[in-house]
C-alpha positions in Angstrom: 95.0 113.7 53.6 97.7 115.6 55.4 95.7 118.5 55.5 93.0 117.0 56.8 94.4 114.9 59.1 96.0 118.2 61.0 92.7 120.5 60.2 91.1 117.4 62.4 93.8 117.1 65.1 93.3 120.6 65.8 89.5 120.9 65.7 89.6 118.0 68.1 92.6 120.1 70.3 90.3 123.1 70.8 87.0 120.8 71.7 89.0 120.0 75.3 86.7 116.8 74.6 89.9 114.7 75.8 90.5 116.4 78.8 88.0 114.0 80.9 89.2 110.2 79.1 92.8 111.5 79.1 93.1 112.5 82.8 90.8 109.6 84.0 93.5 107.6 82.1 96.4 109.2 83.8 94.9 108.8 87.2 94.3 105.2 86.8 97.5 104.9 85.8 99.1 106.7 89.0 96.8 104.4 91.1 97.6 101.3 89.5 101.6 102.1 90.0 100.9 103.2 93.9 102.3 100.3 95.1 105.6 99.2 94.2 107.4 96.9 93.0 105.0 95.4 90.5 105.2 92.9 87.5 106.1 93.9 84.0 103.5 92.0 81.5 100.7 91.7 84.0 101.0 95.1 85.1 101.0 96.1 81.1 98.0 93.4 80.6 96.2 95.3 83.0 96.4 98.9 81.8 95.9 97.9 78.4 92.4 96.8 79.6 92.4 100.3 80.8 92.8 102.0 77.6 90.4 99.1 75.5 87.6 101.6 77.4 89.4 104.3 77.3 90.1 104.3 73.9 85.8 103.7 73.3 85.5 107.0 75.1 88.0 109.2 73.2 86.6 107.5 69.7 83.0 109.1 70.2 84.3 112.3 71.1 86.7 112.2 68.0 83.7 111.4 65.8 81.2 113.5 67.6 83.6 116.8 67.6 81.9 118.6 64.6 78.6 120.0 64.8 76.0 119.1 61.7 76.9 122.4 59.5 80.4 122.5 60.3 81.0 118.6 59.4 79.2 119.5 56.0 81.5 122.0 55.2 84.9 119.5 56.3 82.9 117.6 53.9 82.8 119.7 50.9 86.7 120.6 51.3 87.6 116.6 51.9 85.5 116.0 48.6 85.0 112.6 49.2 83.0 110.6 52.6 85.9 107.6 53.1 88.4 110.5 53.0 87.0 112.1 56.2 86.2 109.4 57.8 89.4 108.0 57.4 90.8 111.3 59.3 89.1 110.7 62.0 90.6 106.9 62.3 93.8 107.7 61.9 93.4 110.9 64.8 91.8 108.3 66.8 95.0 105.9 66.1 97.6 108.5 66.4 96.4 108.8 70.2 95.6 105.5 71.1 99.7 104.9 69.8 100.6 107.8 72.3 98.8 106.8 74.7 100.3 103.4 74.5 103.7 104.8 74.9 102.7 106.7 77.8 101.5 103.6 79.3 104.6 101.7 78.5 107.0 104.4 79.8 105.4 105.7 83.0 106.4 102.7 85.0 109.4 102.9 83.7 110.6 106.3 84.4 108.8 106.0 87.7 110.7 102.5 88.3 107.7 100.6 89.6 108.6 97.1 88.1 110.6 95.1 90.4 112.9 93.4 88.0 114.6 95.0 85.0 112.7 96.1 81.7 114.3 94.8 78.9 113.1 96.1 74.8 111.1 92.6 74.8 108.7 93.7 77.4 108.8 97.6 76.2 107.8 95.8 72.5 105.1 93.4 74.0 103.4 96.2 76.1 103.1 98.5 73.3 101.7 96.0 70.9 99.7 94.8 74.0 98.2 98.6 74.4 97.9 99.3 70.7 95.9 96.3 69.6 93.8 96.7 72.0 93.2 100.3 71.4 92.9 99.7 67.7 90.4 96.9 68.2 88.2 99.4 70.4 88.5 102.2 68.1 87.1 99.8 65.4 84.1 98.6 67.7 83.1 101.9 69.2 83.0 103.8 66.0 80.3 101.0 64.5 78.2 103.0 67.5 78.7 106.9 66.6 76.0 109.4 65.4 76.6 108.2 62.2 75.1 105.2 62.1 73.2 105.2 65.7 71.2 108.7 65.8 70.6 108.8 69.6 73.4 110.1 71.6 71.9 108.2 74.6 72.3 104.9 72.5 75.8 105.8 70.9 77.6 106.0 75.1 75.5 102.3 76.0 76.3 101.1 72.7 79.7 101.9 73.0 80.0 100.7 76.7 77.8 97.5 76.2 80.0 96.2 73.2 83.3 96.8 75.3 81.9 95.3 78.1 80.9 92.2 76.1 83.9 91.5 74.5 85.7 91.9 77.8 83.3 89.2 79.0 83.9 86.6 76.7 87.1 86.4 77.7 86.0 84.5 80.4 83.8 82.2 78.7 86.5 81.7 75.6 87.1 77.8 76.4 83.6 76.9 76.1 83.6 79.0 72.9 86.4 77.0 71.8 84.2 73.5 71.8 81.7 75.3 69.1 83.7 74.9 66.2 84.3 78.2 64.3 82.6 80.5 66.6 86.2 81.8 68.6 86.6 83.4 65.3 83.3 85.9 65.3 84.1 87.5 69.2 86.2 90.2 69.2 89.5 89.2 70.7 90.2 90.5 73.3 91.6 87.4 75.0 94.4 87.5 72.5 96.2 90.0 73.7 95.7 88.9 77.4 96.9 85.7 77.3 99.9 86.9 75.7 100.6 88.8 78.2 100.4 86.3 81.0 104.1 85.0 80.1 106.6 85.5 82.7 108.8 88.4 82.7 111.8 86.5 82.3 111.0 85.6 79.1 114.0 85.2 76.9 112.1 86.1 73.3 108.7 87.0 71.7 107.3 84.0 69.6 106.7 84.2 66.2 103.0 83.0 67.0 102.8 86.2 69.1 103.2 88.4 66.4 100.5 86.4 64.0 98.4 86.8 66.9 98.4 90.6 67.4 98.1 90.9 63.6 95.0 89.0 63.9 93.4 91.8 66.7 94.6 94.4 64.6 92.8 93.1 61.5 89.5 92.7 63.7 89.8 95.9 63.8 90.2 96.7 59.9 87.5 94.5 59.4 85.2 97.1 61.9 86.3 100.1 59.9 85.4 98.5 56.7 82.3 97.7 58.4 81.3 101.3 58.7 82.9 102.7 56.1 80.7 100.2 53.6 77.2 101.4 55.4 78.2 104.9 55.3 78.6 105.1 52.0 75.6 103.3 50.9 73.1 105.4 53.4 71.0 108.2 51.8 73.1 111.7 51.5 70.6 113.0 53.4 71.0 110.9 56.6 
């Protein structure tokens, strides 16, 4: 897996596919931190909205990277469909991580919080970033060549299931009322809410925790999701 893992990481290094999502995230980022001083948690709630579609955009490109003949020989060396696939998850995982830390640490090293960051908030805005873009990595791949053959399909698939989840946010207490139905969005509001606590906060609940586990197994459950149909489709799909 090792192997693979790299032989992917560098296939995906000399596509220059990342370029456009990675310096549309960066600018965003600069233009979000203009202004100073800003909060901690709802500045870090904010940018992790930014990489949830960010993170959709840099998933299709990861999956997409390999043209037809050349993903059928990866294929043949991998010797097994889950194994490959599972490559690219982990790529796309390895990124969204370092692209959590770099939204974490640029307004940090650019001091454009007002008040002092202490490890609680640094801890809380990477879990805030990384379940967020491990739950979008999860949807968007659901909407890759793979399983959606039109490329024009795979970007408003992509976009409209984002956008969607995003939405429901807003429309979460009336969710609430149906009993059992919070369970089947994709939360997005979890991660959100958490984040509206006030940066003097003295500790991270234990509930906290339980509840980014939860976003993070959303995801899982996404990724079995499409690992399951793609290994029951035709070998000729």
């Amino acid at each position: 897996m090792k192997g693979l893992l790299y032989y992917q990481f560098i296939s995906y290094l000399r596509s220059y596919h990342y370029i456009p999502p990675f310096s549309l995230f960066i600018i965003l980022l600069i233009v979000n931190y203009t202004y100073t001083p800003n909060p901690i948690l709802d500045s870090y709630s904010f940018t992790s909205l930014i990489l949830f579609f960010i993170m959709g955009w840099f998933t299709v490109t990861i999956f997409h990277v390999e043209e037809t003949g050349q993903k059928q020989i990866t294929l043949l060396h991998a010797q097994s469909l889950s194994k490959y696939y599972v490559s690219l998850y982990l790529l796309s995982a390895l990124i969204g991580l370092f692209l959590s830390i770099v939204a974490v640490a640029y307004p940090i090293v650019f001091g454009a919080f007002g008040g002092e960051t202490r490890p609680l908030h640094v801890l809380m805005g990477i879990l805030s970033h990384f379940s967020l873009a491990f739950l979008a990595i999860g949807l968007s791949a659901v909407f890759t060549r793979e399983i959606v053959k039109k490329r024009v399909n795979t970007w408003w698939g992509v976009v409209s299931i984002l956008i969607i989840s995003l939405s429901l946010v807003t429309i979460k207490s009336s969710l609430l009322q149906l009993k059992g139905l919070i369970w089947l969005i994709p939360p997005v509001y979890l991660p959100l809410e958490m984040m509206t606590a006030k940066d003097s906060i003295s500790f991270i609940p234990e509930l906290f925790y339980w509840k980014f586990g939860f976003v993070f197994l959303y995801g899982i459950f996404f990724m079995a999701t499409f690992l399951f149909i793609i290994n029951r489709k035709p070998a000729s799909s």
